[in-house]
C-alpha positions in Angstrom: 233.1 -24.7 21.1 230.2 -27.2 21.2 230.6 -29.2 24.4 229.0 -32.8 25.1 225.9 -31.9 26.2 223.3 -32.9 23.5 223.8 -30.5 20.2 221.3 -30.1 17.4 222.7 -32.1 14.7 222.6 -28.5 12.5 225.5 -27.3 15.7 227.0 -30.6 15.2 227.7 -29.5 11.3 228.1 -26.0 11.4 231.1 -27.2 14.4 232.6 -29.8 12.3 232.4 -27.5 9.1 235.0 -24.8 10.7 238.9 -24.7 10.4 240.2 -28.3 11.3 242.6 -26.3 13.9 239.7 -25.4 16.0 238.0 -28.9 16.3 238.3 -30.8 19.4 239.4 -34.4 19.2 238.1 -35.6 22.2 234.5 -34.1 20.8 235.0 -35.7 18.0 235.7 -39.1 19.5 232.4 -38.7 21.5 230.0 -38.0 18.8 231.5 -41.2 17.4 229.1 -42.6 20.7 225.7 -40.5 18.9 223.0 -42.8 16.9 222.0 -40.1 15.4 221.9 -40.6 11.2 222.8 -36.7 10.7 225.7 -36.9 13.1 226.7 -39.8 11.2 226.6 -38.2 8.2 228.6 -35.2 9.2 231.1 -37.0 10.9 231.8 -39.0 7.9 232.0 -35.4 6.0 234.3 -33.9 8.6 237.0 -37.3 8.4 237.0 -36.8 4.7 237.9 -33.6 4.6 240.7 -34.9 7.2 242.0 -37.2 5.0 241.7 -34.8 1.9 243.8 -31.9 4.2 246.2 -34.4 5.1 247.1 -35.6 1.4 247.6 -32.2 0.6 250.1 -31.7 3.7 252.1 -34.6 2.5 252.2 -33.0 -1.0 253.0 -30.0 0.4 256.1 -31.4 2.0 257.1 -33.4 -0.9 257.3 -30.5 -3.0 259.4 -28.8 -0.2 262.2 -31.8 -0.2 264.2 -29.9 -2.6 264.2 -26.7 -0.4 264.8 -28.2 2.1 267.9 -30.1 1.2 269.1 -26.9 -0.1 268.8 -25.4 3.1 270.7 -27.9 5.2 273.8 -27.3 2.6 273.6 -23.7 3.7 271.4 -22.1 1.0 269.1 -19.1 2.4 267.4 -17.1 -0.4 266.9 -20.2 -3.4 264.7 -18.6 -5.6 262.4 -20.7 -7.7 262.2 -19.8 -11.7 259.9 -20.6 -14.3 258.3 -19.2 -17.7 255.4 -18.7 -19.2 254.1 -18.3 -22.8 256.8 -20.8 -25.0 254.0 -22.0 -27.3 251.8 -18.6 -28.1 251.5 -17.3 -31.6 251.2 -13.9 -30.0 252.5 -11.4 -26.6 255.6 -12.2 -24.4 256.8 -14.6 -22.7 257.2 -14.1 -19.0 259.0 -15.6 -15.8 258.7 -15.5 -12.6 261.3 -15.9 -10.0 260.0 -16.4 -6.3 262.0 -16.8 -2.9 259.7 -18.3 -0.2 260.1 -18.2 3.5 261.2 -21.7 5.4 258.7 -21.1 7.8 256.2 -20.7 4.5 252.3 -21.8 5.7 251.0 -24.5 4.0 249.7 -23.1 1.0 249.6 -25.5 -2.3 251.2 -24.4 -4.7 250.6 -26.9 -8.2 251.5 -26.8 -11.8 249.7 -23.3 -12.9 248.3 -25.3 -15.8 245.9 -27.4 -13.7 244.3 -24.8 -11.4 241.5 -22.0 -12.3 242.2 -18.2 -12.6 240.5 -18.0 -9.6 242.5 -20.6 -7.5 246.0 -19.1 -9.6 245.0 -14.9 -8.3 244.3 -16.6 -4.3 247.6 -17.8 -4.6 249.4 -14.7 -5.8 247.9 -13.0 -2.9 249.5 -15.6 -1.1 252.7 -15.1 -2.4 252.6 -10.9 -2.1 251.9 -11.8 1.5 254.3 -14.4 2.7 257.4 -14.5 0.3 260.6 -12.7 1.0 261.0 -11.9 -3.0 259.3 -12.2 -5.7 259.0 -10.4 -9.9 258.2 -11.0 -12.9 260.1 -9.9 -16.5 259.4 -10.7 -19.9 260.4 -10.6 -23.4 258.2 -9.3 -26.3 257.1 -10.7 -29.6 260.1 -8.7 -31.4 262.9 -10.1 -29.1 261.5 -13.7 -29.8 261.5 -13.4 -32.9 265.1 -11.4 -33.1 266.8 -14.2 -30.7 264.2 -17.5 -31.0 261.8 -18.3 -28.3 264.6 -20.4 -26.2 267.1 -17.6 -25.8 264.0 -14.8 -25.3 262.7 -17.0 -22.4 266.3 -17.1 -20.7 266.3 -13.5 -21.2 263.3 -13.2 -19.2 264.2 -15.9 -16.5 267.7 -13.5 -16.3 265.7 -10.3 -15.4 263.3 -11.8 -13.0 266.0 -13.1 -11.1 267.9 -9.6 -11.5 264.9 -8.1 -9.7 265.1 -9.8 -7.1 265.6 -8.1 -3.1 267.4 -9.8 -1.5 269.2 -11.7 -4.3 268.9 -15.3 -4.3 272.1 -17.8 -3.8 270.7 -20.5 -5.3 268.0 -21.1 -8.3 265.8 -23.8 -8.9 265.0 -23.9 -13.1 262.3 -25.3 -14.6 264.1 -27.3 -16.8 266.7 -24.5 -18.1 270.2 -24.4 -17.8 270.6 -20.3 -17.6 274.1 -20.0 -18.6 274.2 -15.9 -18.3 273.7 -16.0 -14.5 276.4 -16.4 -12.3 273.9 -18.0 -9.4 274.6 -21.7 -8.4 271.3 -23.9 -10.0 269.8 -26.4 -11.2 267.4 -27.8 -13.8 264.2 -30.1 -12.5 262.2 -31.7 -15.0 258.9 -30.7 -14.4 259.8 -28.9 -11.9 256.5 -26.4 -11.7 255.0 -29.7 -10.7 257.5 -31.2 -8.3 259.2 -28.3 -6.8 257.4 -25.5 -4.4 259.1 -22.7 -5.5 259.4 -23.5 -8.8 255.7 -24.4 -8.6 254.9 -20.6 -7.0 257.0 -18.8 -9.9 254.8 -20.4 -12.5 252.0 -19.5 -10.7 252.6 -16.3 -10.6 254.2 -15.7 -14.1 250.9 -17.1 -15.5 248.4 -14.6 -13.4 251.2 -11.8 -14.7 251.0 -12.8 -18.0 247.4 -13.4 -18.2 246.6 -10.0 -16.9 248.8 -8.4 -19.9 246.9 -10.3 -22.5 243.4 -9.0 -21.4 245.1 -5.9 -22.0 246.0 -6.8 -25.3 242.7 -8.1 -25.7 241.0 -4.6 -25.6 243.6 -2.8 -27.4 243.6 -5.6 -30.2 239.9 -6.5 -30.3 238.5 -10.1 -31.9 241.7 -12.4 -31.6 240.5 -13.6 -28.1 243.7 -12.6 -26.3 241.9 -12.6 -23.2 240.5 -15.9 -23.6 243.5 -17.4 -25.6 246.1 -16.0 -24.1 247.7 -15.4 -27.5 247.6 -19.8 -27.8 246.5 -20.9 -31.9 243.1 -21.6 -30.8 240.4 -22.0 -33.8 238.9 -18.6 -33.0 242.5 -16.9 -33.2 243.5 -18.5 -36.0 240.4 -17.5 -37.9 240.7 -13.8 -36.6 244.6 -14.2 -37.6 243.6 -15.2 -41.1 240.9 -12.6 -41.8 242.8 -9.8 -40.0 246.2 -10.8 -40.6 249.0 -10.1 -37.5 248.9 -7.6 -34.8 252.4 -6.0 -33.6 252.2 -8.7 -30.6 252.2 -11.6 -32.4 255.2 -13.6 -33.7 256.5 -13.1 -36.6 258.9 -16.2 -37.1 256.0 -18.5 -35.8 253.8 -21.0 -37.9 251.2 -19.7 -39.0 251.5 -16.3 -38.3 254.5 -15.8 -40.8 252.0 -17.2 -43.7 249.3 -14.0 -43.3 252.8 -11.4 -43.6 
């Protein structure tokens, strides 16, 4: 650590640039005391990304409330659910179920449809590494079109949860009432934005899915799978017109059913 002797201002930013854990207060407080424009500047940098750090702790433990009331009625393994791929014209539609630690560290977890592939894969690393459980199931084109896109999706949710080690005593649904599972539950609205756990299972559902339609991608080449994700962009639709369906896409959807 830097100590209150006089510091270059490039030690002074290279020191206030490291893990907040590892910063000195009482440092801190005394380069308050320096004149110095460049130590101005990066202690203006280092408070910001305070602030920013401590926003994200206090959404952190917002989205934890649920859990956490859970808990104190006696609940140990609540699983998070959530699926991906409703809205498609093509591949499955996948869930993810997740059971996170109590003692989880304070990773953010947020609605998988506002953060990057990039930020989506560090957080499935996360949660290989800390969570007690997790899986992922799905349900292909056929099934949705044999049983409709609602009942195919509560399928999935069903087997995810089924895959689970341990099994969990509670769920937490996006939004879906799953009637075939015995499990006490509930239904948040929005939940893969309000709810950690539910928040992770998207998360990691999406990656999962993701993954599968790159594979799709190179085995069904100029539908844009991988860029798509099997969604009715103009590119797909104008690949889906000229080429007419693959065997992933859905049949019973509009507009595949009109290029039968």
């Amino acid at each position: 650590m830097i100590n209150k002797k006089p510091a270059t201002i490039a030690d002074i930013k290279a020191y206030l640039k490291q893990d907040l854990s590892l910063i000195d207060p009482t440092y801190v407080k005394a380069l308050a005391q320096d004149d110095r424009k460049g130590v101005a500047s990066a202690l203006a940098a280092y408070h910001k990304r305070c602030e920013k750090e401590a926003a994200i702790l206090q959404a952190i433990d917002q989205l934890k409330a649920r859990e956490r009331q859970l808990r104190q009625a006696g609940y140990q393994f609540i699983a998070g659910v959530d699926e991906v791929g409703r809205g498609p014209l093509a591949g499955p539609v996948v869930a993810g179920a997740v059971i996170l630690p109590e003692d989880m560290p304070a990773v953010y977890f947020n609605d998988s449809k506002q953060l990057s592939h990039q930020k989506r894969m560090a957080l499935v690393a996360d949660i290989e590494k800390y969570a007690i459980a997790y899986a992922v199931a799905g349900q292909s084109a056929q099934v949705i079109d044999q049983v409709n896109i609602l009942q195919a999706s509560k399928q999935a949710m069903a087997l995810a949860i089924d895959k689970l080690t341990p099994q969990p005593d509670y769920l937490l649904v996006d939004a879906v009432a799953l009637d075939q599972v015995s499990i006490p539950q509930s239904h948040p609205i929005k939940g893969d934005a309000t709810v950690y756990a539910i928040a992770a299972a998207s998360i990691y559902a999406k990656e999962k899915r993701d993954a599968l339609m790159r594979q799709y991608d190179d085995q069904f080449p100029g539908y844009g799978f991988g860029r798509n994700a099997g969604y009715g962009t103009k590119d797909h639709l104008a690949a889906l017109e000229k080429g007419g369906p693959t065997p992933i896409h859905r049949r019973t959807f509009a507009p595949v059913k009109k290029y039968l």
